[in-house]
N, CA, C and O of each residue as an XYZ file, in Angstrom:
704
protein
N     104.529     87.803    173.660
C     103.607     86.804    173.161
C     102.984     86.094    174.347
O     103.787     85.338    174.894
N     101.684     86.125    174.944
C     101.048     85.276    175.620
C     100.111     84.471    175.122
O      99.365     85.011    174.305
N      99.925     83.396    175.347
C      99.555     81.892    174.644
C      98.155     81.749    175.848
O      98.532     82.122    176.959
N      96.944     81.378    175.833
C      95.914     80.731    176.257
C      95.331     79.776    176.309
O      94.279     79.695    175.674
N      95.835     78.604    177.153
C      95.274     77.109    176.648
C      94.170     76.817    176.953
O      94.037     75.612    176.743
N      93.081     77.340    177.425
C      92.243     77.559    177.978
C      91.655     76.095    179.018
O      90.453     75.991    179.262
N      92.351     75.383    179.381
C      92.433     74.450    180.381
C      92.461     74.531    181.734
O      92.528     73.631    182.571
N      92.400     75.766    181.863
C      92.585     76.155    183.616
C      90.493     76.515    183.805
O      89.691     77.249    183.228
N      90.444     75.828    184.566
C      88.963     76.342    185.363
C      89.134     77.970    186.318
O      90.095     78.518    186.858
N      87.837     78.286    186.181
C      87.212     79.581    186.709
C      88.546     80.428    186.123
O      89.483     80.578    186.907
N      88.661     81.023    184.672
C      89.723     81.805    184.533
C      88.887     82.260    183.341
O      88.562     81.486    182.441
N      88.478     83.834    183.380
C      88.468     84.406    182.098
C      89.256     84.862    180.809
O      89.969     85.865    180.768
N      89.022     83.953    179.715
C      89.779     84.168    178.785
C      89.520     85.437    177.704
O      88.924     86.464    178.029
N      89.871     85.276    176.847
C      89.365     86.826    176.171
C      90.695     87.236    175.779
O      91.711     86.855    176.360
N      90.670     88.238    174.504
C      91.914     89.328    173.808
C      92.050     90.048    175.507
O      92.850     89.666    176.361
N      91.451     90.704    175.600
C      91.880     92.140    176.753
C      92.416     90.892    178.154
O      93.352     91.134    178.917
N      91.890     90.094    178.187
C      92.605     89.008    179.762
C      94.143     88.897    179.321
O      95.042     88.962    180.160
N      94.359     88.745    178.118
C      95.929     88.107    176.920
C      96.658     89.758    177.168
O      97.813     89.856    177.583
N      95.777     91.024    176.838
C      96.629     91.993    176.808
C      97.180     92.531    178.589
O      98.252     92.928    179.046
N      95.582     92.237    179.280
C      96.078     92.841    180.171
C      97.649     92.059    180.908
O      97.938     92.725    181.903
N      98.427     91.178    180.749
C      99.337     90.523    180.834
C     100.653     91.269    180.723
O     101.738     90.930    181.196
N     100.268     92.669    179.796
C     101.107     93.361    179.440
C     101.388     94.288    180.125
O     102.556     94.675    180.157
N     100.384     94.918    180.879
C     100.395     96.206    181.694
C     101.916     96.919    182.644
O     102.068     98.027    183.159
N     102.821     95.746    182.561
C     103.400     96.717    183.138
C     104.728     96.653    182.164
O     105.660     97.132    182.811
N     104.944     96.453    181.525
C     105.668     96.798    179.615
C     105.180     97.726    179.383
O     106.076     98.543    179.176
N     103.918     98.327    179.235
C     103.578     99.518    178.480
C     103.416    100.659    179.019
O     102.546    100.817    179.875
N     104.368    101.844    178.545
C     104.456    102.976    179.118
C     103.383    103.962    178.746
O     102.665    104.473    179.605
N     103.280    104.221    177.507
C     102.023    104.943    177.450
C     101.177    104.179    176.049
O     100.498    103.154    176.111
N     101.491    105.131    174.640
C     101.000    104.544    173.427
C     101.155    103.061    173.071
O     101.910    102.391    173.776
N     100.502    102.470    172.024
C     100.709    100.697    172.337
C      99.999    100.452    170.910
O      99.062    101.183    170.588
N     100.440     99.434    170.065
C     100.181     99.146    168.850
C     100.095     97.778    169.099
O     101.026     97.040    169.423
N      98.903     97.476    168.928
C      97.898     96.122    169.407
C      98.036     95.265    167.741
O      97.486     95.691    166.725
N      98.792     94.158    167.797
C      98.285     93.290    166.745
C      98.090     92.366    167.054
O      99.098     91.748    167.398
N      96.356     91.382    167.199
C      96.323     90.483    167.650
C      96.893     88.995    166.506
O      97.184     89.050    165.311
N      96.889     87.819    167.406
C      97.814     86.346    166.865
C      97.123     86.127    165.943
O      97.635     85.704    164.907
N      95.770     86.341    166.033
C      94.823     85.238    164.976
C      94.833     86.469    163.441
O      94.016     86.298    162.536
N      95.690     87.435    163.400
C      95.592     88.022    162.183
C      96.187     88.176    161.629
O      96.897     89.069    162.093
N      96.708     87.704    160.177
C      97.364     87.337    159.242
C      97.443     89.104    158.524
O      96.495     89.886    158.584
N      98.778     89.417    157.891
C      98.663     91.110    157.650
C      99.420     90.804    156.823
O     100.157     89.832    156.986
N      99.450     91.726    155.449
C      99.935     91.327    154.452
C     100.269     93.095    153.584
O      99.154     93.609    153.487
N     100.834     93.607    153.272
C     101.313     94.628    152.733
C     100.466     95.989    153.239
O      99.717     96.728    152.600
N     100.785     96.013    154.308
C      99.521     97.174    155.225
C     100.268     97.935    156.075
O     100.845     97.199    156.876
N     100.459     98.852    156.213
C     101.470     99.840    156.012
C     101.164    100.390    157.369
O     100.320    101.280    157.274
N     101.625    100.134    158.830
C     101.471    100.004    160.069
C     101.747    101.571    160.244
O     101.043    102.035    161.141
N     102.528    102.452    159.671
C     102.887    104.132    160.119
C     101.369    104.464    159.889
O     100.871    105.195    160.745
N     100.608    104.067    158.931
C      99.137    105.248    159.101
C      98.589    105.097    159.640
O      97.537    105.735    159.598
N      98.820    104.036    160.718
C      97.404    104.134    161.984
C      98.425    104.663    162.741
O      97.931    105.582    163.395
N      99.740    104.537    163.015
C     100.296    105.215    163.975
C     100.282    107.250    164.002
O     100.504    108.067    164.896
N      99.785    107.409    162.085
C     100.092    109.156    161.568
C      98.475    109.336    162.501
O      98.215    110.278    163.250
N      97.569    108.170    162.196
C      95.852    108.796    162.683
C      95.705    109.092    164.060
O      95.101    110.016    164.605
N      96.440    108.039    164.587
C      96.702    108.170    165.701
C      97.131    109.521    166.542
O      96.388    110.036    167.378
N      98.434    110.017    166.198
C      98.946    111.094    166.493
C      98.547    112.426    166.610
O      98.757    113.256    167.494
N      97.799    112.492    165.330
C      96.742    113.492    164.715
C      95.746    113.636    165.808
O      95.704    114.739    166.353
N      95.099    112.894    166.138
C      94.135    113.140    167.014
C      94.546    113.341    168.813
O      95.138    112.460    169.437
N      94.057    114.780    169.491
C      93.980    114.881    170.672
C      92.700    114.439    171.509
O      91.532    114.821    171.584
N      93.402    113.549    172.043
C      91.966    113.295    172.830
C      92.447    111.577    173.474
O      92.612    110.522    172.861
N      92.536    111.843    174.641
C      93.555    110.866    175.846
C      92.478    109.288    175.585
O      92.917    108.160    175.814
N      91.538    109.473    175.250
C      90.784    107.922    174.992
C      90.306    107.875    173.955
O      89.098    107.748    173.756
N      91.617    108.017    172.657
C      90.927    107.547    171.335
C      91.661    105.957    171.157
O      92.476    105.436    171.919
N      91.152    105.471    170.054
C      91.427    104.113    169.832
C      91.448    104.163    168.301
O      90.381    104.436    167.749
N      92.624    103.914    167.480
C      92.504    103.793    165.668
C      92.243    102.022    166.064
O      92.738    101.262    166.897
N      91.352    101.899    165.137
C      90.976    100.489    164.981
C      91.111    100.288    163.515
O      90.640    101.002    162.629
N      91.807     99.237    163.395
C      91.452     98.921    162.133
C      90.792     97.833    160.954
O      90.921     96.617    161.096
N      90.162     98.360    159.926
C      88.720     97.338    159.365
C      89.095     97.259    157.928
O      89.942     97.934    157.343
N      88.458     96.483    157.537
C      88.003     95.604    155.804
C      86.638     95.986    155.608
O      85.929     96.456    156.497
N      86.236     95.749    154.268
C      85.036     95.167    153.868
C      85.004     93.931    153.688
O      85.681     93.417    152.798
N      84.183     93.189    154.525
C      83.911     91.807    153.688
C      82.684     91.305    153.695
O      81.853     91.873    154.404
N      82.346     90.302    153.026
C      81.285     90.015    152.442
C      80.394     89.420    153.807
O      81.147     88.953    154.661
N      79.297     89.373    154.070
C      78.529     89.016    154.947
C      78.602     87.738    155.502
O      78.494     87.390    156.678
N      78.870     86.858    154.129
C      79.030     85.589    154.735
C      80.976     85.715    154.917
O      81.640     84.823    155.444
N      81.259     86.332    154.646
C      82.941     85.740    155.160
C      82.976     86.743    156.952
O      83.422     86.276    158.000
N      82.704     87.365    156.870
C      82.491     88.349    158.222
C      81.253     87.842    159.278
O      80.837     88.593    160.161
N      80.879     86.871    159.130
C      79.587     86.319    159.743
C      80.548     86.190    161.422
O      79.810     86.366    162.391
N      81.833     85.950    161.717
C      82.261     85.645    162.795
C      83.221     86.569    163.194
O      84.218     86.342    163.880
N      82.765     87.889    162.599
C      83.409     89.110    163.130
C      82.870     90.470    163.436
O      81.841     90.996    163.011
N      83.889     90.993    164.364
C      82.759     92.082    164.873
C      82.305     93.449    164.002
O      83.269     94.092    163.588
N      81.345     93.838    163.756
C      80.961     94.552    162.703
C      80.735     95.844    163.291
O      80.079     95.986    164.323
N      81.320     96.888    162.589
C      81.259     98.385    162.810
C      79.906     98.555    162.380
O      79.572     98.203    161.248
N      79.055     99.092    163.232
C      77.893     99.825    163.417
C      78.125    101.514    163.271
O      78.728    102.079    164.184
N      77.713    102.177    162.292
C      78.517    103.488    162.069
C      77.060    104.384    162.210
O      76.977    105.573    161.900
N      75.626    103.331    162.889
C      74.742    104.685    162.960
C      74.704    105.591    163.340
O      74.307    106.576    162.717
N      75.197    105.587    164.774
C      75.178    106.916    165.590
C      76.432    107.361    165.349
O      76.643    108.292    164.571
N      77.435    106.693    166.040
C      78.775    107.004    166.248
C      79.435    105.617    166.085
O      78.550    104.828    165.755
N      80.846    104.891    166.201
C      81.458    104.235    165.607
C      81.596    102.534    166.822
O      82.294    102.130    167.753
N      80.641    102.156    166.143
C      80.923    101.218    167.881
C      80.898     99.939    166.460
O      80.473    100.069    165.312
N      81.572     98.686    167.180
C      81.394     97.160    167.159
C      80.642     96.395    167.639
O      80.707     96.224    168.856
N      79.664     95.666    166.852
C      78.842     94.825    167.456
C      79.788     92.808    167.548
O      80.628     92.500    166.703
N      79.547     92.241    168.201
C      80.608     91.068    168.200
C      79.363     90.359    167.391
O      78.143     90.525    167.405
N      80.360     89.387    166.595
C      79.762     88.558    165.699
C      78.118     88.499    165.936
O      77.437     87.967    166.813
N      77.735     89.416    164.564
C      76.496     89.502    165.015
C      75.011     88.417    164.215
O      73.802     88.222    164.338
N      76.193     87.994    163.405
C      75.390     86.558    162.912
C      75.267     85.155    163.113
O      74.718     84.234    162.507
N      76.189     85.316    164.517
C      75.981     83.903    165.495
C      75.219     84.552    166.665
O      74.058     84.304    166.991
N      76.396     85.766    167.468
C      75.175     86.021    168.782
C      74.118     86.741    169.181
O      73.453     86.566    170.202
N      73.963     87.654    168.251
C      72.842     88.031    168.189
C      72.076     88.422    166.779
O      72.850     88.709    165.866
N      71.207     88.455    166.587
C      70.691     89.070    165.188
C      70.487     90.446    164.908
O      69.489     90.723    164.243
N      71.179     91.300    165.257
C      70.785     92.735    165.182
C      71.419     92.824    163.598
O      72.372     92.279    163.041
N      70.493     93.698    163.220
C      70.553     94.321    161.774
C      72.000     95.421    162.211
O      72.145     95.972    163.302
N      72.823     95.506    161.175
C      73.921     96.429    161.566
C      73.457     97.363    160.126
O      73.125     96.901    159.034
N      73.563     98.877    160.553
C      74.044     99.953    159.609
C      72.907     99.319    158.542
O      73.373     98.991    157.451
N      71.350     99.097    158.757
C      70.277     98.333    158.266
C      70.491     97.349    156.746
O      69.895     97.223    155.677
N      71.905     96.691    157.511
C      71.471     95.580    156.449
C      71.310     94.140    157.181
O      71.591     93.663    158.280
N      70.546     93.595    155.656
C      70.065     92.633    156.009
C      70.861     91.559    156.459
O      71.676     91.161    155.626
N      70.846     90.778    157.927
C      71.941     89.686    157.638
C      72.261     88.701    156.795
O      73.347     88.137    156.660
N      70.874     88.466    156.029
C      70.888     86.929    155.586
C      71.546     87.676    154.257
O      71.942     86.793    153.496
N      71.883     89.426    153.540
C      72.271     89.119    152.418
C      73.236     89.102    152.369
O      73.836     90.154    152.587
N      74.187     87.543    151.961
C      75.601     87.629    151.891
C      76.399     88.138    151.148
O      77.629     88.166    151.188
N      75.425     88.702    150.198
C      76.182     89.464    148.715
C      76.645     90.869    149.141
O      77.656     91.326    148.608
N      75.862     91.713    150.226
C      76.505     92.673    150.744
C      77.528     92.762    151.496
O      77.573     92.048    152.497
N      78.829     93.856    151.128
C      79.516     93.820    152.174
C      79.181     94.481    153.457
O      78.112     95.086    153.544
N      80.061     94.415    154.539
C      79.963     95.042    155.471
C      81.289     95.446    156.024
O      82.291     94.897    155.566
N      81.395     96.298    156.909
C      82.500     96.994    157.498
C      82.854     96.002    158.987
O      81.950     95.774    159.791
N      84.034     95.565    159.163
C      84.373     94.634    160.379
C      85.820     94.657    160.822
O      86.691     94.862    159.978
N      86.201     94.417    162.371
C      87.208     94.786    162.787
C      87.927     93.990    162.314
O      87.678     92.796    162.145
N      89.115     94.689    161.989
C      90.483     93.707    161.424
C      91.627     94.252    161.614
O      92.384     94.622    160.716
N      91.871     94.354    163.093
C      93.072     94.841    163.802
C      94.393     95.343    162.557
O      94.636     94.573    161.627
N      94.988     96.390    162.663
C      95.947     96.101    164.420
C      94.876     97.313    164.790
O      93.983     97.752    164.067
N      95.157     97.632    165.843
C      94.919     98.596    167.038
C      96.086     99.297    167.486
O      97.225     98.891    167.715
N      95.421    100.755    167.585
C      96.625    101.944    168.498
C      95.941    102.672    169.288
O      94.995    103.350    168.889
N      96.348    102.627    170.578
C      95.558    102.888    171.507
C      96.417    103.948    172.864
O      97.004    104.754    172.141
N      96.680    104.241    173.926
C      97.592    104.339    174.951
C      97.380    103.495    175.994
O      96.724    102.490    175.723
N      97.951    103.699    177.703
C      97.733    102.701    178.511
C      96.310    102.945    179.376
O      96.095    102.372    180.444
N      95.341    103.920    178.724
C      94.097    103.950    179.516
C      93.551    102.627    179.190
O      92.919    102.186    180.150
N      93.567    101.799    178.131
C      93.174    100.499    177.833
C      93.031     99.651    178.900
O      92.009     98.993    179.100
N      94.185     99.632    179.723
C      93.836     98.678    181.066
C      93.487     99.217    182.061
O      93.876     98.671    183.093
N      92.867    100.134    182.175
C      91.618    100.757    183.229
C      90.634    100.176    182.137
O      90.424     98.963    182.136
N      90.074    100.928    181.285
C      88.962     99.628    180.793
C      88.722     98.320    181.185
O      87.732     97.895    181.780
N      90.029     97.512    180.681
C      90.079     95.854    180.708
C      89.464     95.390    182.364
O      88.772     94.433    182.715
N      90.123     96.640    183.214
C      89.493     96.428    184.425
C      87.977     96.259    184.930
O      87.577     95.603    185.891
N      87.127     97.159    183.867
C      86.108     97.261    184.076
C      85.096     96.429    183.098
O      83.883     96.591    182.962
N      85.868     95.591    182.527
C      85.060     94.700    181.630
C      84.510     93.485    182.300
O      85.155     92.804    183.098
N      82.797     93.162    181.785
C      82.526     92.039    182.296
C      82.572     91.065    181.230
O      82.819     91.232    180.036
N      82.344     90.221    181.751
C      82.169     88.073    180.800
C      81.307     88.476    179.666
O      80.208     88.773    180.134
N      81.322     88.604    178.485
C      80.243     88.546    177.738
C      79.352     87.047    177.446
O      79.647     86.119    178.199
N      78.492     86.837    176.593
C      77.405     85.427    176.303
C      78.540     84.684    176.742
O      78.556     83.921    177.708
N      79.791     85.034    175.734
C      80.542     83.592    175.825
C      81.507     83.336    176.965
O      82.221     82.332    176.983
N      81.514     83.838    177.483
C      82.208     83.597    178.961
C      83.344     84.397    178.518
O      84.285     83.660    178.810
N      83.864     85.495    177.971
C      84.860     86.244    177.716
C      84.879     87.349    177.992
O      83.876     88.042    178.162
N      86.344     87.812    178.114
C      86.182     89.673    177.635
C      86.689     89.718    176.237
O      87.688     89.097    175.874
N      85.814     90.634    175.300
C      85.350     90.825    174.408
C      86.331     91.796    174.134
O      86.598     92.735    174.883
N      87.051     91.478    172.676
C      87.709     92.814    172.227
C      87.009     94.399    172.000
O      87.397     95.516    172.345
N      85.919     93.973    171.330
C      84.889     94.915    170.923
C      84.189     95.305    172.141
O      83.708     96.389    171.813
N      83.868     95.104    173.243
C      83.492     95.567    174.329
C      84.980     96.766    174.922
O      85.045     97.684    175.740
N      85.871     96.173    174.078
C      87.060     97.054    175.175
C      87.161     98.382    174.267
O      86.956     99.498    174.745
N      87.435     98.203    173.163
C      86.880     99.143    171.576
C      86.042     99.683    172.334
O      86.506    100.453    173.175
N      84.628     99.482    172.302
C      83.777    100.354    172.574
C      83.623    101.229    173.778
O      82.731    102.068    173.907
N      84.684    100.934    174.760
C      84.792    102.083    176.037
C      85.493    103.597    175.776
O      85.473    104.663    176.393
N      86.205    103.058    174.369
C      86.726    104.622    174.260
C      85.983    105.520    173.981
O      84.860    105.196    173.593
N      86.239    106.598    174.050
C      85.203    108.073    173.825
C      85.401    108.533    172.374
O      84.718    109.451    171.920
N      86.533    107.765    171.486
C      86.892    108.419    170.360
C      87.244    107.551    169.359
O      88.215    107.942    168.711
N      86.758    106.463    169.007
C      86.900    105.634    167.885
C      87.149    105.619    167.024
O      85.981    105.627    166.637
N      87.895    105.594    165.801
C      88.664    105.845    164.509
C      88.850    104.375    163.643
O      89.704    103.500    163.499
N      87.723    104.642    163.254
C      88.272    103.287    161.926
C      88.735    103.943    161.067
O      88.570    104.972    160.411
N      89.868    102.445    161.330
C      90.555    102.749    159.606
C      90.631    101.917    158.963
O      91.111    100.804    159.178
N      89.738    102.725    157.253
C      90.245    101.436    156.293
C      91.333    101.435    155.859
O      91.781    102.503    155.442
N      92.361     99.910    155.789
C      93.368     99.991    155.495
C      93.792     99.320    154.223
O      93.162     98.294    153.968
N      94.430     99.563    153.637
C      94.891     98.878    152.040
C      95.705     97.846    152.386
O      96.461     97.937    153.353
N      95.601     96.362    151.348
C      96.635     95.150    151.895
C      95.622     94.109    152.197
O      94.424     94.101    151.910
N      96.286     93.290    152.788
C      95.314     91.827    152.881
C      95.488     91.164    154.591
O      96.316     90.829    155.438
N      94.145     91.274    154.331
C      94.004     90.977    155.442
C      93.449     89.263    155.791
O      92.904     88.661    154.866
N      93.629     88.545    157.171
C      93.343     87.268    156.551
C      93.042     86.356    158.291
O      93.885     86.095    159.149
N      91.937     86.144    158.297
C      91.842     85.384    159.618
C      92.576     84.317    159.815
O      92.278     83.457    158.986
N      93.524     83.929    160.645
C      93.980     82.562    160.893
C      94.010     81.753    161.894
O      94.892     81.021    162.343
N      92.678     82.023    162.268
C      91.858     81.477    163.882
C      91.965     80.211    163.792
O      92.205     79.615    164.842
N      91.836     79.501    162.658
C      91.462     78.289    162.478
C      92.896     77.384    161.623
O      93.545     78.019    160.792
N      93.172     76.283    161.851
C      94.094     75.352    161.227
C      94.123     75.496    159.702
O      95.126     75.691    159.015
N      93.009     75.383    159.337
C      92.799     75.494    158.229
C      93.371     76.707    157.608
O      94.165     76.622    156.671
N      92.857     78.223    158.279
C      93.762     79.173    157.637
C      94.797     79.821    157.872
O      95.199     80.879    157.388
N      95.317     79.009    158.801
C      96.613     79.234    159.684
C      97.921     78.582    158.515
O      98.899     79.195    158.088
N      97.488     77.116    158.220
C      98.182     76.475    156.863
C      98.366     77.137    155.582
O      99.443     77.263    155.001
N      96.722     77.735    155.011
C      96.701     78.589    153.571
C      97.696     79.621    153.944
O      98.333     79.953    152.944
N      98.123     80.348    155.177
C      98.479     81.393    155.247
C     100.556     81.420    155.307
O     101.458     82.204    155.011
N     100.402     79.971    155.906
C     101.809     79.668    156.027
C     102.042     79.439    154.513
O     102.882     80.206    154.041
N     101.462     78.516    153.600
C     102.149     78.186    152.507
C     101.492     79.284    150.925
O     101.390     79.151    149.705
N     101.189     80.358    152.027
C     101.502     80.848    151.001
C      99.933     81.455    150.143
O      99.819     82.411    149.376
N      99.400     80.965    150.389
C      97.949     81.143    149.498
C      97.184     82.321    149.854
O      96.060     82.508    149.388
N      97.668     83.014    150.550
C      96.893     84.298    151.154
C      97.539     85.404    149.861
O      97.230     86.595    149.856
């Protein structure tokens, strides 16, 4: 468990700054669940079976929801035009149309990352090569998107942000 108070000057914060912390714990394969995600009857062996299944030394199983436009407005959204990439919250930092929908319609869903992650230890050669994004971070979805082999998975169960106090509480007592 590494904690970020973000009180220290000139220090990049970010998921991949928190993982790279880990690098020398991890021997090869690595099952990423980040703090701020609440997981609820989701059955952790099938990203580890997708995982396995696939040859190929820089794949990444990621795993996603549907949610509604306005509840996903502050998450990173699978772009599945070409090939399988994440755009980071694309209805605060930038306005790009994802997979051509509209942002403003909140009635549509959309496809968005909602960890865990299975990955191996090429991850921190990436993390190495990541720069600051807008927000002065390294970007989960920037580290996602270095692999050569991306794998979303939708997963069954509940999933539940608890970034915030507010749903950090619903989630403790129960209301999730």
């Amino acid at each position: 468990y590494f904690y970020q108070d973000h009180s220290e000057q000139n220090v990049i914060y970010g998921f991949p700054s928190a993982l790279s912390l880990t690098k020398n714990w991890v021997k090869d394969d690595i099952l990423i669940l980040c703090g701020d995600n609440f997981l609820k009857n989701v059955d952790i062996k099938e990203f580890i079976n997708i995982y396995q299944s696939v040859n190929n030394n820089s794949k990444i199983v990621v795993g996603c929801k549907h949610l509604h436009k306005n509840e996903g407005k502050n998450y990173a959204v699978l772009d599945n035009s070409l090939v399988p990439k994440f755009v980071e919250k694309p209805g605060i930092l930038n306005k790009t149309n994802i997979d051509n929908f509209v942002i403003n319609d909140v009635t549509q869903e959309v496809p968005v990352y909602a960890g865990p992650l299975v990955c191996n230890k090429i991850i921190f050669e990436y993390i190495e090569k990541l720069k600051p994004s807008a927000r002065g971070e390294l970007e989960i979805v920037d580290l996602i998107n270095m692999h050569k082999h991306v794998i979303p998975h939708f997963y069954n169960g509940i999933y539940f942000d608890i970034g915030s106090e507010v749903n950090y509480a619903e989630a403790i007592r129960g209301a999730i």
